[in-house]
N, C-alpha and C positions, 0 to 999 in steps of 0.2 A: 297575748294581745289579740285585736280583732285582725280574722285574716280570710273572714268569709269575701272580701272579692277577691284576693289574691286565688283562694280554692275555686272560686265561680270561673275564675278565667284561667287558670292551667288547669285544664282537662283534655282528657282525650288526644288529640294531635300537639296543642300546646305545651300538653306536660311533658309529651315524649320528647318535644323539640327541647324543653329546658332543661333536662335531664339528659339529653344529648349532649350539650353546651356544656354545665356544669363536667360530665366526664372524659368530656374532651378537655376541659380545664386543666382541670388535673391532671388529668394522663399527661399534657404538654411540660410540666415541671418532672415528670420523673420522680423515684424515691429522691426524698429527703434526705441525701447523705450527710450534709451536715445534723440538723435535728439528732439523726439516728443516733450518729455519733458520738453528740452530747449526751444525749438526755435517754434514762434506760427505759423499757418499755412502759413500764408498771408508773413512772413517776407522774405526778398527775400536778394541773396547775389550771391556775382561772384566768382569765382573758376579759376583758372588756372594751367593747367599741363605742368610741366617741368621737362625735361630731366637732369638728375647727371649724367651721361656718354656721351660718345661718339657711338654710335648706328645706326645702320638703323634701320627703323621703322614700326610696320607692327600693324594693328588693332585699327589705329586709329577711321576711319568710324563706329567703334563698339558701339564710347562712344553713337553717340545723338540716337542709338537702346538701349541702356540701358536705357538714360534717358525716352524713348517712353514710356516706362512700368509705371504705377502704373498714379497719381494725377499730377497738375498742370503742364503746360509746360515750358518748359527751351529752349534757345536759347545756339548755339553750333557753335563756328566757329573755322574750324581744319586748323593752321596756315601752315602746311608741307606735302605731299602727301607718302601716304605709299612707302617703296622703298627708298626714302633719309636716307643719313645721317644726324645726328644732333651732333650739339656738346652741352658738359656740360654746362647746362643754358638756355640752348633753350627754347622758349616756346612755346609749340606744340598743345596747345589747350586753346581755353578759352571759361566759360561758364556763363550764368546768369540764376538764375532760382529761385525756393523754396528753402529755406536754408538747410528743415528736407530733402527735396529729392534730393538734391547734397550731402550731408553725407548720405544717405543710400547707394546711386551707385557709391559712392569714390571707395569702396573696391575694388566690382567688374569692374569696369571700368578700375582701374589699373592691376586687376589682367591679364584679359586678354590683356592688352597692354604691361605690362613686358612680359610675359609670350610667346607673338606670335615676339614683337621687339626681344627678347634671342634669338628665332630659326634663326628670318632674318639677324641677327648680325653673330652668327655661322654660318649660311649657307653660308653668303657674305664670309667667311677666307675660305674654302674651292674651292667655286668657284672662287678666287683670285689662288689660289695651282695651275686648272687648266687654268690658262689663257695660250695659248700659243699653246694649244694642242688643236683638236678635241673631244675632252671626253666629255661629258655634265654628270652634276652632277643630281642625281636621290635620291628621298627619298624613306621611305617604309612606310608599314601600322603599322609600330611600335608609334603608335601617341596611347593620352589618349584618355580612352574611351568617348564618345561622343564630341570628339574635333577633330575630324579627319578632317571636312573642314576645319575650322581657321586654324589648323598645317600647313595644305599640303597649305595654301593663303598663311600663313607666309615664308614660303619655296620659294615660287615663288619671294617676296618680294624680299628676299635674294640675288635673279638671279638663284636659280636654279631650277629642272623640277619636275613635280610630276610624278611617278611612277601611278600606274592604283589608281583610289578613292576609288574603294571598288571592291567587287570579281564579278561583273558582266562586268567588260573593260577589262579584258582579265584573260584567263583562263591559273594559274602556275602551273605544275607539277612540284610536290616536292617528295623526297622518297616515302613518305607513299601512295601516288596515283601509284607510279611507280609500289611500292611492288604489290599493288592490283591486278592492271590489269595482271601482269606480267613481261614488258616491256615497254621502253617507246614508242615501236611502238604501242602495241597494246592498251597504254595509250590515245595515240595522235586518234588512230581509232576509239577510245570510244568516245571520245570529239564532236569530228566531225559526228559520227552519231548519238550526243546526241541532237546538238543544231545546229540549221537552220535558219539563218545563224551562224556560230560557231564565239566565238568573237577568237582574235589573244590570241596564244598558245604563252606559255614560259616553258621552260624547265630549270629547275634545273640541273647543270653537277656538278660531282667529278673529273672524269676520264676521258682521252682521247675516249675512248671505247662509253661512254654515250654523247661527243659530237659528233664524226661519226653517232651515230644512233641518235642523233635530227636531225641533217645536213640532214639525208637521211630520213626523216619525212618531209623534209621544214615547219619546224614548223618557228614562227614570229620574237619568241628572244629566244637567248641561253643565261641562265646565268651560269658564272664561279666560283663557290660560294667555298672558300678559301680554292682553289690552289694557291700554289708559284708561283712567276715570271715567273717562268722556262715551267710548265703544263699551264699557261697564254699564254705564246708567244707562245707555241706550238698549243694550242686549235684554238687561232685565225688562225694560218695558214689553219687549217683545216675548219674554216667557210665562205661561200662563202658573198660578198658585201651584199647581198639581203636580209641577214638574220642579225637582231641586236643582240650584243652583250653586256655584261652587268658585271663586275665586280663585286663580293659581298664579304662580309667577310673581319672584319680584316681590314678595312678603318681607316687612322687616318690621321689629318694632315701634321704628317712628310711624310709616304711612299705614300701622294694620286698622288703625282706628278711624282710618279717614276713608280706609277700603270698607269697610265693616257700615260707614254711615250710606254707603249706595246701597244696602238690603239684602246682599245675596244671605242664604240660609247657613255655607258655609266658606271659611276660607282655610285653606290649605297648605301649609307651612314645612318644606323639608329640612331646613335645619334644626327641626323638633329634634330630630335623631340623628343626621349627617355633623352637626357641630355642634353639640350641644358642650359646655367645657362640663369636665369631670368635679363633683362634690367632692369635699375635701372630709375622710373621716381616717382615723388612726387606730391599730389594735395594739395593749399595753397588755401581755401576759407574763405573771410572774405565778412560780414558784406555789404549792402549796406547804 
């Protein structure tokens, strides 16, 4: 199946990090003593994965890198492309291979397919909220540790945008930087004569007062991080087109669409990846 954005997005740092993960995975279950036990090397048997809910799907391309790891080869064809939906019954993968090495990478094959389909399932309701409006939906770095690629891929599945991947795509002033320097001007003058070329500035706002002085910084994005409706529609007045704005705080499905109708460019949601509940899929191998 189609897996050119899964390839476009793990490369380079990414893949290392997910290939990281995946062999930490495994390594955490240890051999297979039961499996081993069972089942003699040579016996071979097919597996197939299928869906109990209704879902979009994200992390499929993961499974035949799990299977890569360890003994014997296994053959893997992924019936649906990340980004669809499936319905209950579906069968979204099937595989043939060693019997003991399709029961070792059951777990984790599914763990990271519930686990990234939950975020692309949640994220798909949210950016449904925004249809209609100019708003684009944003995650944040509130992802589990060493899972922040898979998250932020499952997010995109979902249809919505990754916020910066880690702290070197753009540089956030938040209180405790502000407190430092003094102000956020002289936070935003630090930046810029720290780093050559300086990556794009964001600012954290409370108060009208702190988005006047981002505004007169032309820093990159202003975020709004939870003010009421009321300090929202007013801050945006005060930002000019050129500079993005960003919503935070205090997101949920009821109020994202009434947030979405004050204009900002994005709003910013951490339970994309902090709660997302896990998709529900099953793997049935029998016997060849």
């Amino acid at each position: 199946m189609e897996t050119n954005r899964f390839d476009s997005f793990f490369q380079d740092e990414a893949r290392m990090f997910l290939l990281a993960a995946i062999r930490i995975a495994l390594s955490e279950d240890g051999p297979d003593l039961t499996s081993t036990g069972i089942f003699n090397p040579d016996e071979m048997a097919q597996a197939q994965i299928v869906a109990k809910q209704s879902t979009i799907v994200a992390g499929l391309p993961i499974l035949p890198l799990v299977l890569e790891f360890g003994d014997g080869a296994c053959q893997v064809h992924l019936n649906v492309d990340d980004g669809e939906r499936v319905s209950p019954g579906a069968l979204v993968a099937a595989m043939q291979g060693p019997a003991a090495k399709l029961l070792k990478a059951e777990r984790v094959m599914l763990n990271f397919l519930c686990h990234l389909s939950g975020i692309a399932e949640l994220t798909s309701h949210y950016v449904k909220a925004l249809q209609g409006s100019g708003t684009r939906l944003l995650d944040t770095r509130k992802t589990l540790p060493g899972l922040r690629y898979p998250e932020k891929y499952a997010v995109l599945c979902g249809g919505g945008v990754n916020h910066r991947l880690n702290l070197v795509e753009m540089c956030m002033l938040k209180d405790n930087h502000i407190d430092r320097a003094g102000s956020i001007t002289a936070a935003v003058q630090l930046l810029r004569k720290a780093h050559t070329p300086c990556p794009p500035i964001e600012v954290e706002c409370r108060t009208l007062d702190e988005v006047r002085e981002a505004v007169t910084c032309k820093v990159q994005r202003i975020m709004l991080d939870n003010m009421g409706s009321e300090g929202i529609r007013q801050s945006l007045e005060l930002i000019p087109k050129e500079i993005e704005t960003e919503i935070s705080g205090g997101v949920s499905l009821e109020n994202i669409s009434e947030l979405a109708e004050l204009g900002a460019d994005f709003i910013s949601v951490g339970r994309l990846t902090h709660s997302a509940p896990a998709s529900d899929f099953s793997m049935r191998i029998d016997p060849i």
